[in-house]
C-alpha positions as CSV (number, residue, x, y, z in Angstrom):
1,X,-14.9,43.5,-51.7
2,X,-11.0,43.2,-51.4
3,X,-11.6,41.4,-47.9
4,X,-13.4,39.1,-49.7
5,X,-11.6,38.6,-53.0
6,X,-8.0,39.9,-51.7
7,X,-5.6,39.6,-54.8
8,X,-7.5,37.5,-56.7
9,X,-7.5,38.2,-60.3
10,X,-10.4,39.3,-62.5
11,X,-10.2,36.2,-64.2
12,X,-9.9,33.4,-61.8
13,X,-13.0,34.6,-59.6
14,X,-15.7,32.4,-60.2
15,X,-19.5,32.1,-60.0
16,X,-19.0,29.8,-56.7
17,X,-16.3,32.9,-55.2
18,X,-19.4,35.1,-55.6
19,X,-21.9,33.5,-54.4
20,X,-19.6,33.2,-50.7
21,X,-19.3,36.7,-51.4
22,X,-22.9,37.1,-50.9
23,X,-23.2,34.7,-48.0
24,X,-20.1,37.1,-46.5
25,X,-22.1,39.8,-46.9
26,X,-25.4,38.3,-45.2
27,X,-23.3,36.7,-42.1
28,X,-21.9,40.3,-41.8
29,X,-25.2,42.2,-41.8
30,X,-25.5,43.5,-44.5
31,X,-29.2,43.9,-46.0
32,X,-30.4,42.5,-49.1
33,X,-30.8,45.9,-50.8
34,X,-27.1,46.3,-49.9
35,X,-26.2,42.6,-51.2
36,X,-28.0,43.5,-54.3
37,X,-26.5,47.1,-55.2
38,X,-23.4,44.9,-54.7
39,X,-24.6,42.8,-57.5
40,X,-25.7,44.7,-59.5
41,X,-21.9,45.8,-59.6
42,X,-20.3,43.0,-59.8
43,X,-22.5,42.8,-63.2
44,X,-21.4,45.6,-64.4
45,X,-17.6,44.9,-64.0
46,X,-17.5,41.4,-65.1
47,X,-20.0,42.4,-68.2
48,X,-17.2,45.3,-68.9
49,X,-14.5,42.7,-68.6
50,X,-15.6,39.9,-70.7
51,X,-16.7,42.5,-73.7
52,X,-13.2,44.4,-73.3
53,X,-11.5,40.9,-73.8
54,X,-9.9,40.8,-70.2
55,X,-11.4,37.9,-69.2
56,X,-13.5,35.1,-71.1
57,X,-16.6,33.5,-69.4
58,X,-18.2,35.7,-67.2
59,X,-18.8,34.2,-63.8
60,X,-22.2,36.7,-63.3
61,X,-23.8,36.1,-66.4
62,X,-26.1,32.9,-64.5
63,X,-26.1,34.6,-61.4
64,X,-28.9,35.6,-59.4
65,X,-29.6,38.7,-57.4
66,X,-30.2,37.9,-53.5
67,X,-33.3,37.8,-52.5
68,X,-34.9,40.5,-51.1
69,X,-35.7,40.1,-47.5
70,X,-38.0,42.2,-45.5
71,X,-36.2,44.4,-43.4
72,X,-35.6,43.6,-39.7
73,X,-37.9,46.1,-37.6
74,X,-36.8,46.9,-34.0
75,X,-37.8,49.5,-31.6
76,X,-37.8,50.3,-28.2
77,X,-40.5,49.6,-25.6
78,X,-42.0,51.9,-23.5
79,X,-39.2,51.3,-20.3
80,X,-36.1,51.6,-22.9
81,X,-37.5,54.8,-24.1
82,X,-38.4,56.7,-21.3
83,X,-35.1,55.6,-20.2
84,X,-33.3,56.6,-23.3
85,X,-35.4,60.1,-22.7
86,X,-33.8,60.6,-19.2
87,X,-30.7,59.7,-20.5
88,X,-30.7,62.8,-22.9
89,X,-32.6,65.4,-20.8
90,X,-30.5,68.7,-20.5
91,X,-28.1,67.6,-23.4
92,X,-27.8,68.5,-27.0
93,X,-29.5,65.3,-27.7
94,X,-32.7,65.9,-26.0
95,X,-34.8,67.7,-28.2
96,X,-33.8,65.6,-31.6
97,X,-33.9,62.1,-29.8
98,X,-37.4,63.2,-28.3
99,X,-38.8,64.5,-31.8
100,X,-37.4,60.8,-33.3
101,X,-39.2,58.9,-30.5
102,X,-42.3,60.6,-30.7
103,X,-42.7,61.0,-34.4
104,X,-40.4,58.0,-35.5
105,X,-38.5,60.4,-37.2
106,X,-34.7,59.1,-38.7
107,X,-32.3,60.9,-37.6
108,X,-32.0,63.2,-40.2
109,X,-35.0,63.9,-40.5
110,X,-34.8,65.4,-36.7
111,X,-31.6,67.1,-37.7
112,X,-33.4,68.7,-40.7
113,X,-36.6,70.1,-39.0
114,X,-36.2,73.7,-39.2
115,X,-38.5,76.2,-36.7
116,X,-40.4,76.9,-39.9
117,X,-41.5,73.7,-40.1
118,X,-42.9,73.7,-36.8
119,X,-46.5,75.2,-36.8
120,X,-47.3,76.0,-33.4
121,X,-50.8,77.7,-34.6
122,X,-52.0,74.6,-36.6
123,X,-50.2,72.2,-34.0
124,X,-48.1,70.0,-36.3
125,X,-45.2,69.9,-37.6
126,X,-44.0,69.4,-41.3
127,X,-40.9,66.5,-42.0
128,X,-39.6,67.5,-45.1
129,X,-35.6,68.5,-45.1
130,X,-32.9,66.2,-43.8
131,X,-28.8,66.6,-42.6
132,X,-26.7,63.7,-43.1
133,X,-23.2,63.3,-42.9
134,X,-21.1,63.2,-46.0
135,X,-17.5,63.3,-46.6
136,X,-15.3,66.0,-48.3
137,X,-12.6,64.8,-51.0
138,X,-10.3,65.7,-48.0
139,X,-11.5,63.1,-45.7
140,X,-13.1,65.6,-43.1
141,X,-17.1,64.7,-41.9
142,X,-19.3,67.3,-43.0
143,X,-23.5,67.7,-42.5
144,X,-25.1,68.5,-45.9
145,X,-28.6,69.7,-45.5
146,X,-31.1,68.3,-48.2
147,X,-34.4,70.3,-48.9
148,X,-35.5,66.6,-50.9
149,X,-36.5,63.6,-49.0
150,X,-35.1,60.1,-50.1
151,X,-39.0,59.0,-50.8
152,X,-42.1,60.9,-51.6
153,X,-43.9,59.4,-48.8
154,X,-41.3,60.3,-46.2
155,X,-42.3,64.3,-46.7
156,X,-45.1,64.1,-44.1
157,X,-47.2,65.7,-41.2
158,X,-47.5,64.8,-37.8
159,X,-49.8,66.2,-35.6
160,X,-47.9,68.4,-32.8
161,X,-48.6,66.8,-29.5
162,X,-48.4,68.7,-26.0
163,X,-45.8,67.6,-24.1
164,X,-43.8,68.1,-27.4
165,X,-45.3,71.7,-28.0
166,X,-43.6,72.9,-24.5
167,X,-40.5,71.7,-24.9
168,X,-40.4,73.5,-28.2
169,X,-41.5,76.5,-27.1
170,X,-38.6,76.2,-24.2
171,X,-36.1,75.3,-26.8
172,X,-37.2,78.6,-29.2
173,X,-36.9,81.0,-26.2
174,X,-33.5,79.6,-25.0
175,X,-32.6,79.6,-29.1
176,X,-34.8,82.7,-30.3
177,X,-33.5,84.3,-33.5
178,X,-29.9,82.6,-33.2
179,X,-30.8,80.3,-36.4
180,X,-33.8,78.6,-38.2
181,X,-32.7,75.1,-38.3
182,X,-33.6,73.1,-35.3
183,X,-30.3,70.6,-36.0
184,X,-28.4,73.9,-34.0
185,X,-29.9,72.4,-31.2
186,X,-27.1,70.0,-31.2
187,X,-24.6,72.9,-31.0
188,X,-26.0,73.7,-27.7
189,X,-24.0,72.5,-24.0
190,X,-26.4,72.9,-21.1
């Protein structure tokens, strides 16, 4: 927000600085959700100003959320991602980026999938932990595994397809017993 405000004072941003805050925030990409969690913000701390007395009108009080705006769907086509497969093949990157373009898994949900949730038996495979990356109070990246998925519907089965079953089985004889998550697969350096 400081890019867009810089020094400005509390009390000399207006309603018309906010709303080309929002058109900022479009131009740069941002999606609506974003632009809105941004309002509802920008509420909160003008509300929390004018009530403590630090400022007197407040500039949100008529102002309306952005719209929400369906989000922009892209994916790749069959020659990007059988390119994107070759790419990959023999790194750490194979099996995950694989799993995602078969299964249109996010990336952490790839990076979560852990051998138990792979059902070789029953063929299919269960999406229901994730890793992301979060950051320490220190600054340093870390991966924080989550056993919770961000939406109900996103815990989910798939059914285990073949050429997917083999390369499984190839990845838990090269990993076998070294550890349960399948995100270790990124550890690996053929």
């Amino acid at each position: 927000m400081t890019n867009c405000f810089g020094g400005t004072p509390l009390r000399q941003i207006s309603f018309w600085d906010i709303e080309d805050y929002y058109s900022y925030l479009e131009f740069n990409g941002l999606s609506s959700t974003t632009a809105r969690h941004h309002h509802a913000l920008l509420k909160c701390v003008f509300h929390e100003a004018h009530r403590l007395g630090i400022i007197q009108e407040d500039p949100t009080e008529f102002l309306k959320a952005p719209k929400r705006q369906p989000p922009k769907v892209s994916y790749y086509s069959l020659q990007e991602a059988q390119q994107l497969i070759e790419e990959v093949k023999g790194t750490k990157l194979e099996v995950p980026v694989t799993l995602s373009l078969a299964y249109g898994l996010r990336r952490s949900e790839a990076l979560g999938l852990r051998w138990e949730d792979i059902d070789f038996e029953g063929s299919r495979v269960v999406v229901r932990h994730t890793v992301v990356e979060g950051v320490e109070a220190d600054g340093r990246r870390v991966l924080v595994e989550k056993s919770t998925m961000k939406a109900r519907a996103s815990r989910r089965t798939v059914p285990l397809l073949e050429p997917i079953t083999t390369m499984l089985k190839d990845e838990w004889e090269r990993k076998k017993g070294l550890t349960p998550h399948l995100s270790a697969l990124t550890a690996r350096g053929r």
